[in-house]
VOPAGU-2260 file (C-alpha; in pm, 1 decimal, decimal comma):
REM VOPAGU-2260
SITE   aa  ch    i         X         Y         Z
SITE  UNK   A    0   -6989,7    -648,7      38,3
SITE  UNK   A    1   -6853,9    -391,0    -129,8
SITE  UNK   A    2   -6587,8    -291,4     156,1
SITE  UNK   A    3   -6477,3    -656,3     129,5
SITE  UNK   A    4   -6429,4    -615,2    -248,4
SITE  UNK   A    5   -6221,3    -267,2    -217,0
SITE  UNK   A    6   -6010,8    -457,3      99,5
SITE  UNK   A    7   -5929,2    -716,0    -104,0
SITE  UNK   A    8   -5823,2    -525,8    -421,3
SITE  UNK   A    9   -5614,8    -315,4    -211,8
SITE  UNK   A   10   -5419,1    -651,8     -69,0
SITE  UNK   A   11   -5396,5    -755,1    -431,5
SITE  UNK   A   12   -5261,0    -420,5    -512,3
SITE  UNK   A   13   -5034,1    -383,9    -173,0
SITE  UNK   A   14   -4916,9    -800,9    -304,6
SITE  UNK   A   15   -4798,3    -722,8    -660,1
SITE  UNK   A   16   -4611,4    -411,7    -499,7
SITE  UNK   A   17   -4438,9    -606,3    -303,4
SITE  UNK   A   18   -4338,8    -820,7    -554,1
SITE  UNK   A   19   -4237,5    -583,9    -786,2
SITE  UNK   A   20   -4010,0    -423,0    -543,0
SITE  UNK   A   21   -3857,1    -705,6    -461,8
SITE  UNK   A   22   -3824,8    -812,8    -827,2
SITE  UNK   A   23   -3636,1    -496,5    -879,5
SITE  UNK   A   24   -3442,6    -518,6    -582,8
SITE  UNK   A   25   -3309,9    -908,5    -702,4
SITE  UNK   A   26   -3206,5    -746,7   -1046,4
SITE  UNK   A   27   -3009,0    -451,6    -868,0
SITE  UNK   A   28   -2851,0    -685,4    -611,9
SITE  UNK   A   29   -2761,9    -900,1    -941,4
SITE  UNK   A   30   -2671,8    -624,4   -1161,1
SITE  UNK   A   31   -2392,6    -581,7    -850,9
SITE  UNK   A   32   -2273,7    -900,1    -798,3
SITE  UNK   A   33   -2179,0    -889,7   -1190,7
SITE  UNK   A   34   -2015,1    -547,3   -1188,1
SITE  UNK   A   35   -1807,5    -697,5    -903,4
SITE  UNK   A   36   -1763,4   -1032,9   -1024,1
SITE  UNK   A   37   -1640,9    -853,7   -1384,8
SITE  UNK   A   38   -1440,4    -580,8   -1143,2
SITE  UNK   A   39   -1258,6    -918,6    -979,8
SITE  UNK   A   40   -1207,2   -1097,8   -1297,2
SITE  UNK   A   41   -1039,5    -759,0   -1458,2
SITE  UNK   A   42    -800,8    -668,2   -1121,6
SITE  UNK   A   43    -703,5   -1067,5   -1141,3
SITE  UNK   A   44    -624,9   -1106,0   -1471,3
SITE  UNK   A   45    -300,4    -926,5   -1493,9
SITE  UNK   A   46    -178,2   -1147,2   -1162,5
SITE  UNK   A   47    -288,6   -1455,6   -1403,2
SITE  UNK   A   48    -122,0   -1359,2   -1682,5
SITE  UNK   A   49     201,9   -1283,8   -1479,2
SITE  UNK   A   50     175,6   -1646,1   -1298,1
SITE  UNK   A   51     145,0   -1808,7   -1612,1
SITE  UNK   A   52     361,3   -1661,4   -1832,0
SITE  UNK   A   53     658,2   -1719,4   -1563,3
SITE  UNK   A   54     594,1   -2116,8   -1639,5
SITE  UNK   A   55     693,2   -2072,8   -2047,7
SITE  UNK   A   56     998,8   -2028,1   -2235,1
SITE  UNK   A   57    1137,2   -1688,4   -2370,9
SITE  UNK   A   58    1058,9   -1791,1   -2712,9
SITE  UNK   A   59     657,7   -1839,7   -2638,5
SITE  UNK   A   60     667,2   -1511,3   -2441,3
SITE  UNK   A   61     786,5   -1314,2   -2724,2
SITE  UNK   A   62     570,5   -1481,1   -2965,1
SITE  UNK   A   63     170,4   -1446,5   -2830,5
SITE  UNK   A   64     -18,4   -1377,2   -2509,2
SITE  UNK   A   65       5,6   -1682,7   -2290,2
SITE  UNK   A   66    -314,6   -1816,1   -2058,4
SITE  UNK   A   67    -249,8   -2173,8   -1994,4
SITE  UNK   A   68     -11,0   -2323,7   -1788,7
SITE  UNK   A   69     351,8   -2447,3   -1908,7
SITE  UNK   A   70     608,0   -2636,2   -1751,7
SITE  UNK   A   71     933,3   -2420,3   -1768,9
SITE  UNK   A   72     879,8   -2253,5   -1427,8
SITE  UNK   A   73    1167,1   -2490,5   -1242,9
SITE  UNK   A   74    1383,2   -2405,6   -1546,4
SITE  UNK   A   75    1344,8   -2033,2   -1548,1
SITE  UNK   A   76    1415,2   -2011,9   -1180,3
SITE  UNK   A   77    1750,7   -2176,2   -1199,6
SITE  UNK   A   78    1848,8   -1937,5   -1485,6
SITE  UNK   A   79    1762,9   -1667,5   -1211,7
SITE  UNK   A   80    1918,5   -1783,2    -946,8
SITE  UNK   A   81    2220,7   -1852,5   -1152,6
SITE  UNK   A   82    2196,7   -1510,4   -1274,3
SITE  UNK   A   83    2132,5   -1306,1    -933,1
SITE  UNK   A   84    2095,2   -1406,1    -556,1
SITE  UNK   A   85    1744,3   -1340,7    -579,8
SITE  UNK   A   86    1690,4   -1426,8    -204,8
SITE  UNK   A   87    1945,9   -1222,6     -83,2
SITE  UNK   A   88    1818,0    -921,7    -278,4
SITE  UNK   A   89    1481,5   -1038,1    -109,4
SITE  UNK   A   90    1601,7   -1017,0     235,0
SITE  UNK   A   91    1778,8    -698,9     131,2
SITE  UNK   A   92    1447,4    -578,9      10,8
SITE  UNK   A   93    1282,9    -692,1     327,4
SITE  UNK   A   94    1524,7    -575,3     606,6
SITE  UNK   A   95    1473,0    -203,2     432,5
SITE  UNK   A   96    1098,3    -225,5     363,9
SITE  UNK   A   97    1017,2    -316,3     706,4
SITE  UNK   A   98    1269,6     -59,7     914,5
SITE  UNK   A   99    1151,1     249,7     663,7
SITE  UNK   A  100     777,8     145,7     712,5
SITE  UNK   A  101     820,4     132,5    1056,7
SITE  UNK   A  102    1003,9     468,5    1132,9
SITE  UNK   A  103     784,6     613,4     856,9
SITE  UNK   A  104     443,5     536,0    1016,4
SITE  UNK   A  105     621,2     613,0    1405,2
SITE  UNK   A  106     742,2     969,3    1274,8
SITE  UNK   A  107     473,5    1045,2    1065,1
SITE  UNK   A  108     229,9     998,3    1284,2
SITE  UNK   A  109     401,9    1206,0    1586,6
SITE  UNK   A  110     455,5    1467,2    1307,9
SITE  UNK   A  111      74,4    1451,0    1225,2
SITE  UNK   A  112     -45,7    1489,6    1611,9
SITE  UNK   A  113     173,4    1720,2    1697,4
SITE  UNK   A  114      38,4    1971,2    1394,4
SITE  UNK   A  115    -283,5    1881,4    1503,4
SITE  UNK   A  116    -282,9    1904,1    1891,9
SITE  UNK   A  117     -31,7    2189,0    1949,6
SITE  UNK   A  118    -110,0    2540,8    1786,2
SITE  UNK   A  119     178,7    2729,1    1767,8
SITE  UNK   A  120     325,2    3008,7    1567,1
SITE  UNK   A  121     353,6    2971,1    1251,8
SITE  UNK   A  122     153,2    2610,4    1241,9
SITE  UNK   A  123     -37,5    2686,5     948,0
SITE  UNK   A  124     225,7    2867,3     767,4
SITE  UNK   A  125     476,1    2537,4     794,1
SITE  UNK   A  126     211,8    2279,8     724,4
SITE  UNK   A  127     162,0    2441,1     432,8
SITE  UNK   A  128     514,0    2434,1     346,3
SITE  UNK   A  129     527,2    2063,7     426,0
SITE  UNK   A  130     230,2    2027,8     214,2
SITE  UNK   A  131     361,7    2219,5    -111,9
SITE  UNK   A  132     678,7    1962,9     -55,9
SITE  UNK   A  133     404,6    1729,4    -225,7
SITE  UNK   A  134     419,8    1899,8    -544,3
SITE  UNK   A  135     768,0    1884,9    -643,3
SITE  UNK   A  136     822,3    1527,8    -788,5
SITE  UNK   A  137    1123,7    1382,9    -600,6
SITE  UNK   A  138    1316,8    1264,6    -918,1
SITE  UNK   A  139    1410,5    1670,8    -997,9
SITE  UNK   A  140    1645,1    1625,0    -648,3
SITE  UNK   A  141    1768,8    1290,9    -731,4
SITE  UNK   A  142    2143,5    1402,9    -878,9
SITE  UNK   A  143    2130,9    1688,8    -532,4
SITE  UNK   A  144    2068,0    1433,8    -325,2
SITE  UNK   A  145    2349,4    1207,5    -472,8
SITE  UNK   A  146    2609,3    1465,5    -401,6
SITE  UNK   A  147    2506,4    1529,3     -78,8
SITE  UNK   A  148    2511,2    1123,4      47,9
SITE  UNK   A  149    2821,0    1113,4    -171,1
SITE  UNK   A  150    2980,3    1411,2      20,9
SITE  UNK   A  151    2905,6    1231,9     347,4
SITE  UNK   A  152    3015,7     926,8     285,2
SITE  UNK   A  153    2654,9     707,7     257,2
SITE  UNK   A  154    2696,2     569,3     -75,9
SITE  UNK   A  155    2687,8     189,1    -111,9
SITE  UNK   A  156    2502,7     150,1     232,0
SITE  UNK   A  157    2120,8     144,8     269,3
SITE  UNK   A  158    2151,5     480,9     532,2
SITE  UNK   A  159    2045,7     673,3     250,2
SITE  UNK   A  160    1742,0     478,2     143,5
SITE  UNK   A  161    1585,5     433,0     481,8
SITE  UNK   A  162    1608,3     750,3     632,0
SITE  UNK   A  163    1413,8     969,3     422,2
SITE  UNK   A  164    1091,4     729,8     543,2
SITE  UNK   A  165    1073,6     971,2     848,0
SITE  UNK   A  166    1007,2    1274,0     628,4
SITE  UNK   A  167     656,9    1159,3     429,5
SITE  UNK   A  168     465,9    1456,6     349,0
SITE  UNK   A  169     124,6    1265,4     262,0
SITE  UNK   A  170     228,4    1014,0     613,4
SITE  UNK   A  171     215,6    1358,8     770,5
SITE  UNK   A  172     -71,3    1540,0     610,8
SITE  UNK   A  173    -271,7    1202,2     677,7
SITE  UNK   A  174    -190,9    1167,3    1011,4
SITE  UNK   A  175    -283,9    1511,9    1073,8
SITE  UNK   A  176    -644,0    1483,2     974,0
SITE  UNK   A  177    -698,2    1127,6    1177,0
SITE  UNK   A  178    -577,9    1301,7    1476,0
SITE  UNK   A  179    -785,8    1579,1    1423,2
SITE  UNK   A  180   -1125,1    1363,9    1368,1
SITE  UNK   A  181   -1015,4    1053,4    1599,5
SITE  UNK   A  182    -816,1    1193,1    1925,6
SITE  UNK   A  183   -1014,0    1388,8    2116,4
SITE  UNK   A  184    -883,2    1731,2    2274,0
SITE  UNK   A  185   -1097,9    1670,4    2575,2
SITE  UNK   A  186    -879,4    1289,2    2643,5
SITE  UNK   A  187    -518,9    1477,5    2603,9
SITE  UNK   A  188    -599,7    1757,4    2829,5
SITE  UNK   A  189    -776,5    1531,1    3101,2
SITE  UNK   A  190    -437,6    1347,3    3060,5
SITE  UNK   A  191    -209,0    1605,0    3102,6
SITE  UNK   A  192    -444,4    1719,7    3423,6
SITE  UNK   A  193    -353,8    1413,8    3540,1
SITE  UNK   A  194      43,1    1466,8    3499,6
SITE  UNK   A  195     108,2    1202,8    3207,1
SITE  UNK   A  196     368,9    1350,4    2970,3
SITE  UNK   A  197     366,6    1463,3    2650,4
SITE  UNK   A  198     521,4    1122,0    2531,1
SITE  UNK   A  199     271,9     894,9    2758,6
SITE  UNK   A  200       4,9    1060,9    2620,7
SITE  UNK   A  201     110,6     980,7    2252,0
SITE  UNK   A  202     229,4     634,4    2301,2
SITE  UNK   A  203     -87,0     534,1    2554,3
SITE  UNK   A  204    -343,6     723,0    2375,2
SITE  UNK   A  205    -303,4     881,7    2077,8
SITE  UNK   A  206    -128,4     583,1    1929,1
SITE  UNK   A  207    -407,3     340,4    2013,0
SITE  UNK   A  208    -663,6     575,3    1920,7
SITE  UNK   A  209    -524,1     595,7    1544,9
SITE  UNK   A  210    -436,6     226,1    1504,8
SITE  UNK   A  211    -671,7     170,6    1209,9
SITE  UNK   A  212    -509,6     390,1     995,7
SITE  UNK   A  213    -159,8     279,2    1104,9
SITE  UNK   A  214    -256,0     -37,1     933,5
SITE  UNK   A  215    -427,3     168,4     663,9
SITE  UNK   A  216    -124,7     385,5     571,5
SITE  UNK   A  217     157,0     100,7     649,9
SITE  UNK   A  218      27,7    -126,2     363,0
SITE  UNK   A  219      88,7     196,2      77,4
SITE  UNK   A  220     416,3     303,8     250,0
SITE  UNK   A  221     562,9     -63,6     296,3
SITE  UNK   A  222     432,3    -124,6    -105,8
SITE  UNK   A  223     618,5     185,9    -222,8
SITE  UNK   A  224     932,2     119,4     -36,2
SITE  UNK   A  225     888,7    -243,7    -182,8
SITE  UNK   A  226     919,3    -165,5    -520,5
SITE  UNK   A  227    1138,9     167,2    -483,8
SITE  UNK   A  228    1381,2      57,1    -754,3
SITE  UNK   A  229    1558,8     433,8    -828,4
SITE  UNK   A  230    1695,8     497,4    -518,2
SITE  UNK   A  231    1830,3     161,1    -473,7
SITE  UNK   A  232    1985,3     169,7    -833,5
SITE  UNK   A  233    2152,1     473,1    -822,3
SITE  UNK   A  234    2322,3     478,4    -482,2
SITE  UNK   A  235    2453,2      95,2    -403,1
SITE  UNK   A  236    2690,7     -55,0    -624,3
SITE  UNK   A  237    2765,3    -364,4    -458,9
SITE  UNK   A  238    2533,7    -660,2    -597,2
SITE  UNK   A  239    2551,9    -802,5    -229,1
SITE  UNK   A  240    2340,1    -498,7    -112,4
SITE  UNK   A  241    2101,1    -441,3    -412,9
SITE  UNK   A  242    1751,3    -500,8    -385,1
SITE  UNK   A  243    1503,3    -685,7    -527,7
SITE  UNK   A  244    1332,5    -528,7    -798,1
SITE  UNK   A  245    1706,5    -389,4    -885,1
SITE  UNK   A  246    1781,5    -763,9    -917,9
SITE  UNK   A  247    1510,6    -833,8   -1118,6
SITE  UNK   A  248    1540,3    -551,3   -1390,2
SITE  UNK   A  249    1951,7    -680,6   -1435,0
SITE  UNK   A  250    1822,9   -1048,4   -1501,8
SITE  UNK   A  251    1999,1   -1059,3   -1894,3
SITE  UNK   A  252    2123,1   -1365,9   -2075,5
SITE  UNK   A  253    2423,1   -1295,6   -2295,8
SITE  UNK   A  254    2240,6   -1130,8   -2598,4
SITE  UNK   A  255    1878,4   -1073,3   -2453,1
SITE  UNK   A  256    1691,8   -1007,2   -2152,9
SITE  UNK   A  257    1551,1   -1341,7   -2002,8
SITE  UNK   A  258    1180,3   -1288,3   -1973,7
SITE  UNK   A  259    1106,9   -1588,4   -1803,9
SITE  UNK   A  260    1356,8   -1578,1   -1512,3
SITE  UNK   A  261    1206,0   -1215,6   -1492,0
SITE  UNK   A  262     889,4   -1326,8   -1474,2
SITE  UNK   A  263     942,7   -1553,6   -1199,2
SITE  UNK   A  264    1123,1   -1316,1    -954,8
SITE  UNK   A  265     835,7   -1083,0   -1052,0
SITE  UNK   A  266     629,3   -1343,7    -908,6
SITE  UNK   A  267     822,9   -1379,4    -613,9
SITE  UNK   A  268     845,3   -1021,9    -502,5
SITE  UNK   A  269     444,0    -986,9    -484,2
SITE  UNK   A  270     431,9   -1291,7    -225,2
SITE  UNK   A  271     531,7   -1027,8     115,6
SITE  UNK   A  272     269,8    -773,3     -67,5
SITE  UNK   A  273       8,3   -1037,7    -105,6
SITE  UNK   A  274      95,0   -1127,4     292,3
SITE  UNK   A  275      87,8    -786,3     421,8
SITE  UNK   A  276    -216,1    -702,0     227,3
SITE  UNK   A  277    -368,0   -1024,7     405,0
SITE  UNK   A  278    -303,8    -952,3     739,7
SITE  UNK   A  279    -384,9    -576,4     744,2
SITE  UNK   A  280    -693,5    -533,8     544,4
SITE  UNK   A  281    -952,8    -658,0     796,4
SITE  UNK   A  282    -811,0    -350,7     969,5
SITE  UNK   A  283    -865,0    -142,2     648,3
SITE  UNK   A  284   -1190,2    -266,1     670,8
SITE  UNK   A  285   -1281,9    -190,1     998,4
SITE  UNK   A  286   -1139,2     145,2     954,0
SITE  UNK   A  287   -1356,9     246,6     645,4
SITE  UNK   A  288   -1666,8      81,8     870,1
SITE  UNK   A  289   -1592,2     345,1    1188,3
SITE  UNK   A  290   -1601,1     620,5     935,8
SITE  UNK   A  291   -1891,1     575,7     770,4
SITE  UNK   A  292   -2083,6     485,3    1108,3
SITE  UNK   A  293   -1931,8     809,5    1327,5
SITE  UNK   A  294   -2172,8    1053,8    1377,3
């Protein structure tokens, strides 16, 4: 009798710990959902605000924060296309984005595996140097680097603005470490053993093998080239070439700056960041997943 008593206190017992732990795990799998619900809510608002306030006139703008709808949006994008070819600065803005992503993730990541998979003299010494590149913010060479495009003959063509995507010194220093964690030594040199070249064996495997983060890096360097706006300003002259957040900023009426045609091709240029975004971050995703479950 009194085993049966002690058996069934202890199921009692064993019962309300159950519940308890699963009462606390509800309120810490609801305490989440809130800090993420609130996290959403704060990195949405300022997309909100910018939708809305592109559908009001410049007068409300100036005059109070704006979070319900208006119906000026048609009006302040004929101002702006009146103003600027917004869509041709958007296809100028495209054409570079996608050519100095491109090149940028291609050479950066050959940069990376070479560093990584060939140990030569002085490797450490001029990684370094790449590295320390990093440091020195690129606005102090602006006016050098203006003389020397002037001097050969680049300014008011986009030469200048696409070409310096091959030479990224965080592309490179990121590259570097996914080679070193994701292609294997053992795979290059039982490809070379089997007389693929030194190009095969980055294009067939190495390549592949650091897709993820090709995704992973392309969305930050095609998102920075996007909204480069110095560069772009300072070397092209002719309004036919300029692109589109140069467009944007030059958007005036005859005594003030027009808010709301702003406002709308601010709203425009975030659509091909929004799409981009879309596409690649399942692969983002996936890439953050194979990290934290490698051994």
């Amino acid at each position: 009798m009194k085993q049966t008593l002690e058996m069934n206190s202890t199921s009692i017992i064993t019962d309300k710990e159950q519940k308890a732990k699963k009462r606390n795990s509800l309120i810490i799998i609801t305490l989440i959902w809130i800090m993420l619900i609130i996290s959403a809510v704060i990195c949405l608002i300022p997309f909100y605000s910018m939708i809305i306030t592109s559908t009001h006139a410049n007068s409300e703008i100036a005059r109070k924060l704006l979070m319900t709808p208006g119906d000026k949006f048609i009006e302040n994008y004929k101002r702006l296309v009146e103003v600027v070819p917004i869509w041709r600065g958007f296809a100028n803005s495209l054409f570079i984005t996608l050519i100095s992503t491109f090149i940028g993730l291609y050479f950066s990541a050959m940069s990376g595996y070479g560093f990584s998979k060939y140990q030569f003299k002085g490797n450490s010494f001029l990684f370094a140097c790449v590295l320390g590149t990093m440091m020195v913010p690129g606005q102090l060479g602006i006016i050098g680097f203006f003389r020397l495009v002037n001097e050969m003959g680049l300014i008011n063509t986009y030469w200048p603005i696409i070409l310096p995507s091959i030479s990224n010194a965080f592309a490179l220093f990121f590259f570097k470490q996914v080679a070193d964690n994701s292609v294997p030594k053992e795979i290059v040199e039982a490809a070379r053993i089997d007389g693929s070249s030194e190009m095969t064996i980055f294009h067939r495997i190495a390549l592949p093998l650091m897709g993820p983060s090709l995704a992973t890096l392309g969305i930050f360097l095609f998102i920075g080239k996007w909204n480069e706006f110095l560069q772009p300003m300072i070397l092209l002259f002719d309004n036919k070439l300029q692109t589109l957040p140069v467009m944007i900023a030059s958007v005036r009426s005859q005594f003030n700056v027009d808010y709301g045609a702003q406002y709308v091709g601010i709203v425009i240029s975030i659509i091909p960041i929004l799409i981009v975004f879309a596409i690649f971050s399942k692969q983002i995703i996936g890439n953050v997943m194979a990290g934290a479950v490698k051994e």
